[in-house]
C-alpha positions as CSV (number, residue, x, y, z in Angstrom):
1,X,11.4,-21.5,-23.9
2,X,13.4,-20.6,-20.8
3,X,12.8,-23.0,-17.8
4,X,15.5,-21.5,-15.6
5,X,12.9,-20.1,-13.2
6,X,11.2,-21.1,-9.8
7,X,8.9,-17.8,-9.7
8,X,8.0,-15.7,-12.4
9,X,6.7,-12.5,-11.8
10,X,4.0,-10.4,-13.4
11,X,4.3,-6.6,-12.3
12,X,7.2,-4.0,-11.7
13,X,5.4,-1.7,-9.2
14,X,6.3,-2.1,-5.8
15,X,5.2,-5.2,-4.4
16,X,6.7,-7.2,-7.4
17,X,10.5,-5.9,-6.9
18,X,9.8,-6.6,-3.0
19,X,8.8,-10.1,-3.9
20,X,11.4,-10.5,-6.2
21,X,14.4,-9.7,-3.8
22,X,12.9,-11.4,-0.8
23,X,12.3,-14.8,-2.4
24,X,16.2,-14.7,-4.5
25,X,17.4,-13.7,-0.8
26,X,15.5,-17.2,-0.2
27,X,18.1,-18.7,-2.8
28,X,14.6,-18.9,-5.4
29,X,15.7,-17.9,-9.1
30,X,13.5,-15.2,-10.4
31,X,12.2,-13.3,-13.4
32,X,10.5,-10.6,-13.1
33,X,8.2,-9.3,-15.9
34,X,7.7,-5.0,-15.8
35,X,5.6,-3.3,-18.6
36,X,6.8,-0.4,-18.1
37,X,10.7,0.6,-18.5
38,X,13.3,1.8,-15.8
39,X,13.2,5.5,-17.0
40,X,10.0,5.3,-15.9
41,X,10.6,4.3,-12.1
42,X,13.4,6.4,-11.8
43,X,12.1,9.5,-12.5
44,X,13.0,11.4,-9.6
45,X,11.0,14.4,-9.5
46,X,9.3,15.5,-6.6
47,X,5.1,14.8,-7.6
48,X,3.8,14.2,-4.0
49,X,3.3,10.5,-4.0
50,X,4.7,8.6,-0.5
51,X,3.7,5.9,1.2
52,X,3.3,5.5,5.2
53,X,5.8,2.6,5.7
54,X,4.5,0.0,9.0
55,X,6.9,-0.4,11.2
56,X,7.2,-4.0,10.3
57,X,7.2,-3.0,6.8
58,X,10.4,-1.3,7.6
59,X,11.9,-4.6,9.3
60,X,11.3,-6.3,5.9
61,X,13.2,-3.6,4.3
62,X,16.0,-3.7,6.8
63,X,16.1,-7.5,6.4
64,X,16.2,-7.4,2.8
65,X,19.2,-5.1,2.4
66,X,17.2,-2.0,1.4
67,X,17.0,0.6,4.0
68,X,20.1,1.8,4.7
69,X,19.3,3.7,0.9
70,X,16.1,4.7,1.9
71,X,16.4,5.9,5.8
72,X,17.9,9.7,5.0
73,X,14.9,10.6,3.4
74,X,12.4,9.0,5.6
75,X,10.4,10.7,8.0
76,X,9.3,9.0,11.2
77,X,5.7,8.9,12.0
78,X,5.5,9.8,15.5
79,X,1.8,10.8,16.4
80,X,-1.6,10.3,14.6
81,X,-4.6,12.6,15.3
82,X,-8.1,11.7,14.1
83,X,-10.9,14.3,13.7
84,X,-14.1,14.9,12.4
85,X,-15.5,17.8,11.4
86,X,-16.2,19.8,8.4
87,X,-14.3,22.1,6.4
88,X,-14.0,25.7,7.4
89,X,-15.4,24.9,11.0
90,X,-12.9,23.2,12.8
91,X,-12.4,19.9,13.8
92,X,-14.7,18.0,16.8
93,X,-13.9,18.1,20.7
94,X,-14.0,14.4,20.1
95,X,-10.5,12.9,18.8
96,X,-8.2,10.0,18.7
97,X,-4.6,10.6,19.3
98,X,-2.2,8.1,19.0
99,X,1.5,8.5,20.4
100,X,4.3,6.3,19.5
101,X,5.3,6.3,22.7
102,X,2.5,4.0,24.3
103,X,4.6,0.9,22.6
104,X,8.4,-0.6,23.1
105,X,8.9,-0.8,19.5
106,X,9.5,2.8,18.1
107,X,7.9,5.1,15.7
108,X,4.7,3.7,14.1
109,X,5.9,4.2,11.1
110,X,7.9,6.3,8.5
111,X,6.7,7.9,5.7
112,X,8.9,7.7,2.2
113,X,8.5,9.6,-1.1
114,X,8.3,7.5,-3.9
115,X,11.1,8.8,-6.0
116,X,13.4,7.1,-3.1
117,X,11.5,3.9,-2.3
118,X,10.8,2.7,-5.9
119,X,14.6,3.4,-7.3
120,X,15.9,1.3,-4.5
121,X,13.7,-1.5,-5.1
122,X,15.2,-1.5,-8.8
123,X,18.9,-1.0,-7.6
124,X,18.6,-4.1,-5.6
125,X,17.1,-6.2,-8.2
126,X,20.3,-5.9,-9.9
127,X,21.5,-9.2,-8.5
128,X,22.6,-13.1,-8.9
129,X,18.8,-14.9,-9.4
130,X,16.8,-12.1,-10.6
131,X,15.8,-11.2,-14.0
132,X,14.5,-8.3,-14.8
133,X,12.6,-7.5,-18.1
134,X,11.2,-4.2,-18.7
135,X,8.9,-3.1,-21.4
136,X,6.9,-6.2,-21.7
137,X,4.0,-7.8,-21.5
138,X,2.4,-11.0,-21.1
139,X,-0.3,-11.5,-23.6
140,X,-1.5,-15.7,-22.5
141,X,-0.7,-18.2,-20.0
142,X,-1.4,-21.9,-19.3
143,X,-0.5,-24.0,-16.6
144,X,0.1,-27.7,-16.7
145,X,1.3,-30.1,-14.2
146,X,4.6,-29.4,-13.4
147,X,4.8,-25.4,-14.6
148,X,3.3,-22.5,-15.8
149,X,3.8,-20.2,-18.6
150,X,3.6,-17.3,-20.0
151,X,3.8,-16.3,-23.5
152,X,5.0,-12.6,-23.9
153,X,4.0,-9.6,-26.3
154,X,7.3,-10.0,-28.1
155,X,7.3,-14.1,-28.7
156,X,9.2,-15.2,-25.7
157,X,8.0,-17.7,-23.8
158,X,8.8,-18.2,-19.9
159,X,7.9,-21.4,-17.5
160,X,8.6,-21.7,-13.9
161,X,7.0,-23.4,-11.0
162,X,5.0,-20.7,-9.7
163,X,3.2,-17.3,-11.4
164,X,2.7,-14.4,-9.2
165,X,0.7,-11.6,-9.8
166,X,1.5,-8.1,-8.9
167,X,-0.1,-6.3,-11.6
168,X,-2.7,-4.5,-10.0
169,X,-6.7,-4.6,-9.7
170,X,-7.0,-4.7,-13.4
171,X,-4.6,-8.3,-12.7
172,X,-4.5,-10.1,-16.3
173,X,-2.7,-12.9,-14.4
174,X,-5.5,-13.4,-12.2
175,X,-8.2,-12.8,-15.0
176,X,-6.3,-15.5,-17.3
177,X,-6.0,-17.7,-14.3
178,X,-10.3,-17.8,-14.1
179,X,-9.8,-16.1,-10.5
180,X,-13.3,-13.4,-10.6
181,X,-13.5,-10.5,-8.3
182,X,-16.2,-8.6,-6.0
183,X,-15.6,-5.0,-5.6
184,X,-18.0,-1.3,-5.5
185,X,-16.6,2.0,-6.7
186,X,-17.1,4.5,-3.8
187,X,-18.1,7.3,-6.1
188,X,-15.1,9.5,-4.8
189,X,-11.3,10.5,-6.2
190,X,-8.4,11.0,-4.4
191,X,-6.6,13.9,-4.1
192,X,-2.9,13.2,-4.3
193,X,-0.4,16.6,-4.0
194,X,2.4,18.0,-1.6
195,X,2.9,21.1,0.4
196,X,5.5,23.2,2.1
197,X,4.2,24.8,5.3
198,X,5.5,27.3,7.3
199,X,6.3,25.2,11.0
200,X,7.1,21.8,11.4
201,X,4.6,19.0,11.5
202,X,6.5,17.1,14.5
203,X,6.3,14.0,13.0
204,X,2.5,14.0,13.6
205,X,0.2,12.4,10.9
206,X,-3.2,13.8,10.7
207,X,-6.9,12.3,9.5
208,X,-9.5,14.7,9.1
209,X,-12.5,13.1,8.4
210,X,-15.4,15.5,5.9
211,X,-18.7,14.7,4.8
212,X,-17.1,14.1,1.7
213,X,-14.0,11.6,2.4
214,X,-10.9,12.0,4.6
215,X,-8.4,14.4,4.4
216,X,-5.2,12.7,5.1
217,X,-1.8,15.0,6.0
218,X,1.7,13.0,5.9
219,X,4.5,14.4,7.6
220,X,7.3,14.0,4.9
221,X,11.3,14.9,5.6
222,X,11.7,18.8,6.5
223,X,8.9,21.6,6.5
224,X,6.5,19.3,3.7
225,X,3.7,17.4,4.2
226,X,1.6,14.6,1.6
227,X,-1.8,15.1,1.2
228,X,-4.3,11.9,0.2
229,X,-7.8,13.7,0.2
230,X,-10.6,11.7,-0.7
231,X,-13.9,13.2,-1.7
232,X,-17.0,13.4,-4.0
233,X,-15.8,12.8,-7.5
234,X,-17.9,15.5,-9.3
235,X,-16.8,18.0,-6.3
236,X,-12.8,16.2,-6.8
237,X,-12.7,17.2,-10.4
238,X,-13.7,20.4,-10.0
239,X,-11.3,21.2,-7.1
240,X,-8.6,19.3,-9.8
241,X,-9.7,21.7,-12.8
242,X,-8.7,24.5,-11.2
243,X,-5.2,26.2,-11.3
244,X,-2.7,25.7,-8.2
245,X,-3.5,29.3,-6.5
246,X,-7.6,28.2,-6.8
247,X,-6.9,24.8,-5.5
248,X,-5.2,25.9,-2.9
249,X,-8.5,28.0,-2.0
250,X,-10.1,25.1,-1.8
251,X,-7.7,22.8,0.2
252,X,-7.3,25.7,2.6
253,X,-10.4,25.7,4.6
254,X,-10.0,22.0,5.1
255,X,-6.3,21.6,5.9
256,X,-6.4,24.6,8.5
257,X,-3.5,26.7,9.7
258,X,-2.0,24.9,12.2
259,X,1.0,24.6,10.3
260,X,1.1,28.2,8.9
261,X,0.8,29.5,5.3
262,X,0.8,26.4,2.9
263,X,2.1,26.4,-0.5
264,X,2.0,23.4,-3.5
265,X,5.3,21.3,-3.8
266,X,5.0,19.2,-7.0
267,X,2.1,18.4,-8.8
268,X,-1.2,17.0,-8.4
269,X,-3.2,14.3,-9.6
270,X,-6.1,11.7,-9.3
271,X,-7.0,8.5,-8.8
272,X,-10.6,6.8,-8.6
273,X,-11.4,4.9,-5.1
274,X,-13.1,1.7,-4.7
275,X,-13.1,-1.6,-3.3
276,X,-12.1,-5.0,-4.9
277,X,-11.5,-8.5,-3.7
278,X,-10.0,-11.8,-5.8
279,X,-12.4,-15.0,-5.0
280,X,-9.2,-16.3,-4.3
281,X,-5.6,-15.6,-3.9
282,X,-4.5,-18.8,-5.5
283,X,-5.3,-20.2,-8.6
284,X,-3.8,-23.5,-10.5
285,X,0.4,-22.8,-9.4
286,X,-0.6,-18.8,-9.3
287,X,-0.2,-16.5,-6.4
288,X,-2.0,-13.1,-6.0
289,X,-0.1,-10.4,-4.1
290,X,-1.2,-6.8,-3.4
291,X,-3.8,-4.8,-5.2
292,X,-4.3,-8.2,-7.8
293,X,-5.3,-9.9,-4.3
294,X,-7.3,-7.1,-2.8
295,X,-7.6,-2.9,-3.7
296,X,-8.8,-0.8,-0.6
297,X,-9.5,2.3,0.8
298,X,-6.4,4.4,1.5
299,X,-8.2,5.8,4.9
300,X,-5.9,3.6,7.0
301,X,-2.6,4.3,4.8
302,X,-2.6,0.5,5.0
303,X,-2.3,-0.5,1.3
304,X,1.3,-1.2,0.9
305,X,1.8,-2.7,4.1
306,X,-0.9,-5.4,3.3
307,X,0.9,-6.2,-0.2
308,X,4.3,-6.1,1.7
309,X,2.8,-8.6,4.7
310,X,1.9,-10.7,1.1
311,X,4.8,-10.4,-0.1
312,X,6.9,-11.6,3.3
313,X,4.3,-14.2,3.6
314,X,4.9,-15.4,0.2
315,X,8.1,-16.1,0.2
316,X,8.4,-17.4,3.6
317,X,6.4,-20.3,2.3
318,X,8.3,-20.9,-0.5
319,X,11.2,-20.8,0.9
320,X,10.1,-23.3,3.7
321,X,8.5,-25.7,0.8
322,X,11.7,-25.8,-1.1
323,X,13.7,-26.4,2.1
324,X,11.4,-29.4,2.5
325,X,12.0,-30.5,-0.9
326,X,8.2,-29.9,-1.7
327,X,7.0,-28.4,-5.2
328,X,7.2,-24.9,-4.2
329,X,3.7,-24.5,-6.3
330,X,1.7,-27.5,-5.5
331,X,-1.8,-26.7,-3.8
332,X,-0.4,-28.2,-0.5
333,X,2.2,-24.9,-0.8
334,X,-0.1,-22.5,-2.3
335,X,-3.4,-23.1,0.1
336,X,-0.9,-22.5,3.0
337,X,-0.7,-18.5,1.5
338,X,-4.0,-18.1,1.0
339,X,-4.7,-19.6,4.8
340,X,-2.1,-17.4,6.4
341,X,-3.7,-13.8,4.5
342,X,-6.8,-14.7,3.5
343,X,-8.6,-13.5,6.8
344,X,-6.2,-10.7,7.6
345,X,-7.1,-9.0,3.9
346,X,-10.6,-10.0,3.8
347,X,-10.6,-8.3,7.5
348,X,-8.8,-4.9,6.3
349,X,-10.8,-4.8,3.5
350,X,-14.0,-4.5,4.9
351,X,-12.9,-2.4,8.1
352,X,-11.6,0.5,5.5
353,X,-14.7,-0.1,3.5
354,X,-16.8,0.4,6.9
355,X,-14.9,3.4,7.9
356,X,-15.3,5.1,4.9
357,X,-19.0,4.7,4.7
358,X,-19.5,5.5,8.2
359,X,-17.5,8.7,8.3
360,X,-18.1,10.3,4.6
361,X,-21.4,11.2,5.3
362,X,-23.5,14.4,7.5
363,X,-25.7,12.7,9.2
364,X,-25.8,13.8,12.5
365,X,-26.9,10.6,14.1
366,X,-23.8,8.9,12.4
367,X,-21.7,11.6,13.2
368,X,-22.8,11.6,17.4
369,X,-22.2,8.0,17.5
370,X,-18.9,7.9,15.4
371,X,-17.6,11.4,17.6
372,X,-18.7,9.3,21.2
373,X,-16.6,5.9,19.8
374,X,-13.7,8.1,18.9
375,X,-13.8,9.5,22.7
376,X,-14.3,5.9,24.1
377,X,-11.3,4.7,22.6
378,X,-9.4,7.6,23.4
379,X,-9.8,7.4,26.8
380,X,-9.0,4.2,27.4
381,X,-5.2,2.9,27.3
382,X,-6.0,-0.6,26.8
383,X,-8.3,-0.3,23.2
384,X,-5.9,3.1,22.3
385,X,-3.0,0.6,22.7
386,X,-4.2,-2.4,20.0
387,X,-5.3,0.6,17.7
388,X,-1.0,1.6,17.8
389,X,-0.1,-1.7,17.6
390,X,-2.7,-2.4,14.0
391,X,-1.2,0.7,12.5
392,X,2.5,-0.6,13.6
393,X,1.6,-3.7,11.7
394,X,2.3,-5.8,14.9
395,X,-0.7,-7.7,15.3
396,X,-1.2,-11.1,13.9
397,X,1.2,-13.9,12.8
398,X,4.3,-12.1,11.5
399,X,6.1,-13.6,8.8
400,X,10.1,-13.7,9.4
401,X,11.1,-11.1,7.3
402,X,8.8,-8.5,9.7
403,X,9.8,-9.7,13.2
């Protein structure tokens, strides 16, 4: 058994590598466990898959060493325009427009492609207090007082003071752990591709909101946009059966031509949408982080961000638990995580949930009192303001690595 660890970690997405670096920056010793191997994350084809980074999501990265390999290929996010309306008909009067320039801090946001963010995550792993192990799994886990430990799909067996999970909604770590989970499939797919367009986007991020889902459009680096379109699953899988020239038909009338002739970059693919919630974050020395903690809506862009504030979170009280010379996964420790996220993901949660349902509909009643709110907020500074500063990340308690 190897006891060399303060944190083990069960995931190699995203969240996990970010957790990983921040607490070993914290002077923590790590191992993290991936099941899938690094050929896998470093594929670096071009398949349309980005994230919209917070700005305080980009702090952490700064802090932690990361972004000077990321910013060449990182696209600021300068604008966001919200509409509704249907496809082929134009957007409504009725908008929301957000400009970066309404707050001191700087761009909302910068949108990064994948095939950057992820292999930087890995290169920074490589280093004193993290272990990496890729192509495994862990298959049981116990917990006594002192430790937990996992037991591993190959025979290896790993203890350390504290388990976190980063493995995603389906999270075995939380499942083994007895944490349960409330969640509602919303009946629609996303739509995940690329496009080159003819003029430049500006830096302006767009959400068109359809009877059937939003239609989101990411400015990436140069003349290409990401496109995250959310819709009826039956009418999703048609639109996906089709072959690029037909699909394009079809995402045409809803994307518009403000930006000129469009054209596929990379490829396409799916994923269903729902929403689901852990009980708890915590269990018996575990930690959820992420989509194990909580799986939304990407209407707001917000899901990374919310595993990243976890993950900054995280390891700012472990860190501050070990520098008090406090088990670093006693309740005392753990309950002061779940205290600092619980409301803030429990709140984002249910405000992408309410969004969605109140938007992907027709009803005209719905759609005269969502149109009217949109103007409201528009026109006021004040409201249009704290809406900026939410999609900056910059409300709430910020943990030190995003201040």
């Amino acid at each position: 058994m190897n006891n060399q660890n303060d944190i083990l970690i069960v995931g190699g997405g995203l969240n996990g590598p970010a957790l990983a670096i921040a607490c070993a920056q914290a002077g923590l010793r790590v191992t993290i466990i991936d099941a899938m191997t690094p050929d896998v994350h470093r594929d670096r084809d071009f398949d349309g898959r980005a994230y919209a980074l917070s700005l305080t999501s980009v702090r952490m990265l700064r802090r932690l060493g990361l972004w000077d390999a990321i910013a060449d290929n990182a696209q600021p996010m300068l604008d966001i325009k919200v509409t509704d309306g249907r496809a082929g008909e134009g957007a409504s009067p009725w908008m929301m427009h957000f400009d970066h320039a309404e707050i001191e801090e700087g761009p909302m946001g910068w949108l990064v492609e994948d095939r950057h963010l992820r292999p930087a995550l890995l290169d920074a792993m490589d280093r004193d207090r993290i272990t990496h192990l890729t192509g495994r799994r862990v298959v049981a886990q116990t917990v006594d007082a002192a430790r937990a430990t996992v037991t591993l799909d190959d025979g290896d067996v790993l203890s350390a003071q504290v388990l976190v999970g980063c493995d995603g909604r389906s999270s075995g770590t939380a499942s083994r752990a007895g944490i349960g989970r409330t969640g509602w499939d919303y009946d629609q797919l996303a739509m995940v591709c690329a496009v080159e367009h003819e003029l430049p986007h500006d830096g302006i991020a767009h959400q068109f909101f359809m009877p059937g889902g939003p239609l989101a459009i990411l400015p990436l680096t140069g003349n290409r946009s990401s496109i995250v379109w959310s819709e009826d699953a039956t009418r999703a899988r048609a639109a996906m059966d089709l072959d690029d020239d037909a699909f394009l038909d079809v995402l045409k009338p809803a994307f518009g031509s403000f930006l000129g002739n469009i054209k596929l970059a990379g490829t396409r693919f799916t994923y269903p949408l729902g929403l689901t919630m852990a009980h708890s974050l915590i269990g018996a020395r575990v930690a959820l982080v992420g989509d194990a903690a909580h799986g939304i809506h990407p209407i707001a862009g917000q899901g990374l961000n919310a595993g990243l504030r976890d993950v900054a979170a995280l390891a700012q009280v472990l860190q501050d638990a070990r520098q008090r010379g406090q088990d670093i996964g006693s309740p005392t420790t753990l309950e002061a995580y779940q205290h600092w996220r619980r409301f803030d993901t429990v709140k984002l949660s249910l405000a992408t949930d309410a969004f969605n349902r109140l938007f992907s509909n027709d009803n005209p009643l719905l759609r005269g009192v969502r149109d009217l709110g949109m103007g409201v907020i528009n026109a006021l500074p004040g409201l249009r303001r704290g809406f900026i500063r939410e999609a900056a990340g910059l409300n709430g308690t910020l943990p030190r690595l995003m201040r």
